[in-house]
VMD Tcl script that draws the C-alpha trace (Angstrom):
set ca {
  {3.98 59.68 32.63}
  {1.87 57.93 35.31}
  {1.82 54.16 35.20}
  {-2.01 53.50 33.77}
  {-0.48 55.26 30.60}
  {2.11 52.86 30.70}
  {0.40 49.57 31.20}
  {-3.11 51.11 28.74}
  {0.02 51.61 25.68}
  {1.06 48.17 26.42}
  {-1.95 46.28 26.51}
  {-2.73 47.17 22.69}
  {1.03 45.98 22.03}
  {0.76 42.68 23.56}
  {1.07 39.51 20.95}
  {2.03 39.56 17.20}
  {0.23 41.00 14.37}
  {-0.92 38.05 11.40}
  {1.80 39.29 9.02}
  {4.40 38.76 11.31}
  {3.21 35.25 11.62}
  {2.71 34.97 8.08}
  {6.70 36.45 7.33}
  {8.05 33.92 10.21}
  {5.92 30.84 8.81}
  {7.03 31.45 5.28}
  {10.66 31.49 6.32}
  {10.66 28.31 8.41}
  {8.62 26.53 5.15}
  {11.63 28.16 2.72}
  {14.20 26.55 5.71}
  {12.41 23.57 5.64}
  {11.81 23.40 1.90}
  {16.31 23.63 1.73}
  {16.97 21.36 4.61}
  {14.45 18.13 4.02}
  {15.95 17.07 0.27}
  {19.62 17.45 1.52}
  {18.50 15.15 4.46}
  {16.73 12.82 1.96}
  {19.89 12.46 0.10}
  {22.40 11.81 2.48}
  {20.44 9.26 4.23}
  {20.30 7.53 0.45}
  {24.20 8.10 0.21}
  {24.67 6.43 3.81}
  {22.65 3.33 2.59}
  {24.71 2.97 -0.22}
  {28.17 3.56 1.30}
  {27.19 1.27 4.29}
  {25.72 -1.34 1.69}
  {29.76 -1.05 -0.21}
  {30.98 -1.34 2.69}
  {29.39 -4.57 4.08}
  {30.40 -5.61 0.87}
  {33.85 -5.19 0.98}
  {33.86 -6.41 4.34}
  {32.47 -9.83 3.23}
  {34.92 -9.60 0.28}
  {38.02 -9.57 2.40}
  {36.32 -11.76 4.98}
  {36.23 -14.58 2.02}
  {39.70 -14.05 1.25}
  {41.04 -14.37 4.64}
  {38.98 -17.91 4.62}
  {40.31 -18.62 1.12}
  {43.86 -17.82 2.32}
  {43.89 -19.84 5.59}
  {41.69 -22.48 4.54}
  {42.85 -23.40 0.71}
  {39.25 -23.65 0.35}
  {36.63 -21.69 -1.56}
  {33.47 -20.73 0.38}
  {30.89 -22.46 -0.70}
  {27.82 -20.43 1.67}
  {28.46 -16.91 3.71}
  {27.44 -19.38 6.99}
  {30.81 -20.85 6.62}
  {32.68 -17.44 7.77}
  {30.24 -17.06 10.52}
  {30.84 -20.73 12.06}
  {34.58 -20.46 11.42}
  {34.88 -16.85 13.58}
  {35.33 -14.43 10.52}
  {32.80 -12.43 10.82}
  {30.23 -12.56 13.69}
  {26.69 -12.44 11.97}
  {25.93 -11.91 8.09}
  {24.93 -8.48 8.02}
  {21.70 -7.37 5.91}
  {21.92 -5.09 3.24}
  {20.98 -1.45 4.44}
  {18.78 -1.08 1.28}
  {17.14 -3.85 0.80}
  {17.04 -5.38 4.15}
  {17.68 -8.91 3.22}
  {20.91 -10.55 4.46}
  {24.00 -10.85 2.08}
  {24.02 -14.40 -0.26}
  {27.43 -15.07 -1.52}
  {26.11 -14.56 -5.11}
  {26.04 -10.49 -4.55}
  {29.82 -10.63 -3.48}
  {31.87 -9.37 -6.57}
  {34.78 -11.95 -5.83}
  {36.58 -10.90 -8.78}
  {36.94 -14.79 -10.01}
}
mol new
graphics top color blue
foreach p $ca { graphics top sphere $p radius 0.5 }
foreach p [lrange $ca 0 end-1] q [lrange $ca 1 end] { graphics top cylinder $p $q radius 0.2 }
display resetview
């Protein structure tokens, strides 16, 4: 076989044919369709745990105060100028920072 023959036979092959495309779009929109509500859903789990989290932080935070001090805390600002906890952290969901009144002291 002479090399024309070759290279005319592989000019008609060159490139993919529409259904190919078609078959390789439809699988990376089924892929997609699987992978995007999972992804949705742990980022909604994450939120909450970190929001439980901060929480508890603050909870034990308080204590520590409570237990050191003998004194209640009266505002979340009182941790942060007494070196318990750096900053008041915002809540992951609803972006606001913490007020003591969200705390679940248990009281």
């Amino acid at each position: 076989m002479s090399v024309m023959r070759i290279r005319s036979k592989l000019k008609g092959e060159q490139g993919f044919t529409l259904i190919e495309l078609i078959v390789v779009m439809a699988i990376l929109a089924l892929l997609a369709g699987l992978v995007v509500p999972r992804f949705a859903n742990i980022l909604a789990d994450s939120e909450t745990k970190a929001n439980q989290a901060n929480l508890d932080m603050l909870n034990n935070a308080c204590d520590l105060y409570e237990t050191n001090t003998g004194n209640t805390v009266a505002d979340l600002n009182e941790l942060v100028t007494n070196d318990y906890i750096k900053s008041i952290p915002t809540n992951p969901v609803t972006g606001a920072a913490y007020t003591l009144a969200e705390l679940s002291r248990g009281e």
